[in-house]
VEXTILO-948763 format. One record per residue (C-alpha): residue number from 0; residue in three letters; chain; x, y, z. Coordinates in pm, whole numbers, padded with zeros to 5 digits. Example, Ala and Ser with C-alpha at 12.3 -4.5 7.8 and 13.67 -1.06 7.14 Angstrom:
// VEXTILO-948763
ATOM / 0 / ala / A / 01230 / -00450 / 00780
ATOM / 1 / ser / A / 01367 / -00106 / 00714
***
This chain:
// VEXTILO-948763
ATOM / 0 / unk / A / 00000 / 00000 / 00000
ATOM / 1 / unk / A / 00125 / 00370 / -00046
ATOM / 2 / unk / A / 00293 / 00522 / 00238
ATOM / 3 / unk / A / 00141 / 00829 / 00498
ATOM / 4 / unk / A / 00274 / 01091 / 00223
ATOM / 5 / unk / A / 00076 / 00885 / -00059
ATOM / 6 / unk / A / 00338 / 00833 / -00311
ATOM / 7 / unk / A / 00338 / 00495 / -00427
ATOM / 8 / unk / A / 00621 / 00258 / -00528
ATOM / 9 / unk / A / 00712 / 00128 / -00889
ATOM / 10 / unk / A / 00533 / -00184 / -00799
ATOM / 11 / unk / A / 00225 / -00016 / -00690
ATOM / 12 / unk / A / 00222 / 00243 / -01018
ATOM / 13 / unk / A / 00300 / -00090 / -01264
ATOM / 14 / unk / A / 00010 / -00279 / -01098
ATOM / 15 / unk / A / -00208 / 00013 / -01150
ATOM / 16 / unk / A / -00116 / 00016 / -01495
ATOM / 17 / unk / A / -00180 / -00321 / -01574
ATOM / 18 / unk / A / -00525 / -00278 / -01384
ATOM / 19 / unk / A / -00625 / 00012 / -01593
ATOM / 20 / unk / A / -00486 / -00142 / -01925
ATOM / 21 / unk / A / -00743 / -00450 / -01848
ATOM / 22 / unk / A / -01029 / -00223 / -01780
ATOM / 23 / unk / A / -00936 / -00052 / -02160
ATOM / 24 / unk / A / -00898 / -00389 / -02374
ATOM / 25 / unk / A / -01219 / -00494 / -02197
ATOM / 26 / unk / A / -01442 / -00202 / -02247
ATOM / 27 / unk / A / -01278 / -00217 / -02615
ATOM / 28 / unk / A / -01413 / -00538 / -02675
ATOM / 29 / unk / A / -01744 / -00491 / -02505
ATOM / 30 / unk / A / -01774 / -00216 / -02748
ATOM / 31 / unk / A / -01711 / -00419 / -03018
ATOM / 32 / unk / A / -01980 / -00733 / -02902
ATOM / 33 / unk / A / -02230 / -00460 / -02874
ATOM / 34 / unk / A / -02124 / -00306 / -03210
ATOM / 35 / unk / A / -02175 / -00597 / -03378
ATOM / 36 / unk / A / -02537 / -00672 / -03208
ATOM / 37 / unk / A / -02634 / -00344 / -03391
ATOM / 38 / unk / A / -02599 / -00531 / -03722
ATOM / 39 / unk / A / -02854 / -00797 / -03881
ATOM / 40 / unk / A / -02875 / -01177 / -03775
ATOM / 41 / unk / A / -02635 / -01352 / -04026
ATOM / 42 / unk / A / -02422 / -01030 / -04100
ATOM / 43 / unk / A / -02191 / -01033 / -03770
ATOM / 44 / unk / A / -01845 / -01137 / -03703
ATOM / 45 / unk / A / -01728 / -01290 / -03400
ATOM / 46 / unk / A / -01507 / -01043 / -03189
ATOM / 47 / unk / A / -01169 / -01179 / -03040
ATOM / 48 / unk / A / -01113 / -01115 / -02695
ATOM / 49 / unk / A / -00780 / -00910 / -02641
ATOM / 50 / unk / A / -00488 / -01100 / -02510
ATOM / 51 / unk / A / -00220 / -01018 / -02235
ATOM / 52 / unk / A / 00002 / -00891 / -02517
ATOM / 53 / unk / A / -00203 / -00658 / -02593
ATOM / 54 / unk / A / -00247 / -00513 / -02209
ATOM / 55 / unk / A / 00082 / -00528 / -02186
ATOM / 56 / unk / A / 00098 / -00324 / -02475
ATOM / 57 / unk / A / -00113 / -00076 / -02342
ATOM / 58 / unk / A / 00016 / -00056 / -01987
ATOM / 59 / unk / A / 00359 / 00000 / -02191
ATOM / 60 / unk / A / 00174 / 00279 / -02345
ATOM / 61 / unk / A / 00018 / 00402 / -02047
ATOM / 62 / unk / A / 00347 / 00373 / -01896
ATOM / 63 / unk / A / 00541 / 00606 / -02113
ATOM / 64 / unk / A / 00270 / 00887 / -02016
ATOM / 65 / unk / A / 00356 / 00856 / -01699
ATOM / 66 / unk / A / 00706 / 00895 / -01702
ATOM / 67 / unk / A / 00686 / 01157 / -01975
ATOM / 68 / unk / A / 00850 / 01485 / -01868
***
């Protein structure tokens, strides 16, 4: 957990990261399921869910937010 002054270690700021880079891919693909309800019976395409490359990926992304000075 963080300390009294509220800063938080690497750890903590990497496991955040990886928490909010879930939360992304999955709204992402919930978008997508629901997108593709919108169209007719027989005209949609299964949706892939994302995979931990791709979180990783995006908590790399996050990542380089964070640290940008």
């Amino acid at each position: 957990m963080s300390d009294k002054n509220n800063f938080k270690s690497g750890y903590e700021i990497r496991e955040s990261l990886i928490g909010m880079a879930i939360g992304i891919n999955q709204e992402r693909v919930e978008r997508e399921i629901s997108n593709e309800f919108l169209k007719p019976e027989g005209q949609r395409n299964p949706v892939n869910n994302y995979t931990v490359d791709e979180v990783l990926s995006t908590a790399e992304t996050l990542y380089k937010f964070v640290t940008k000075k």
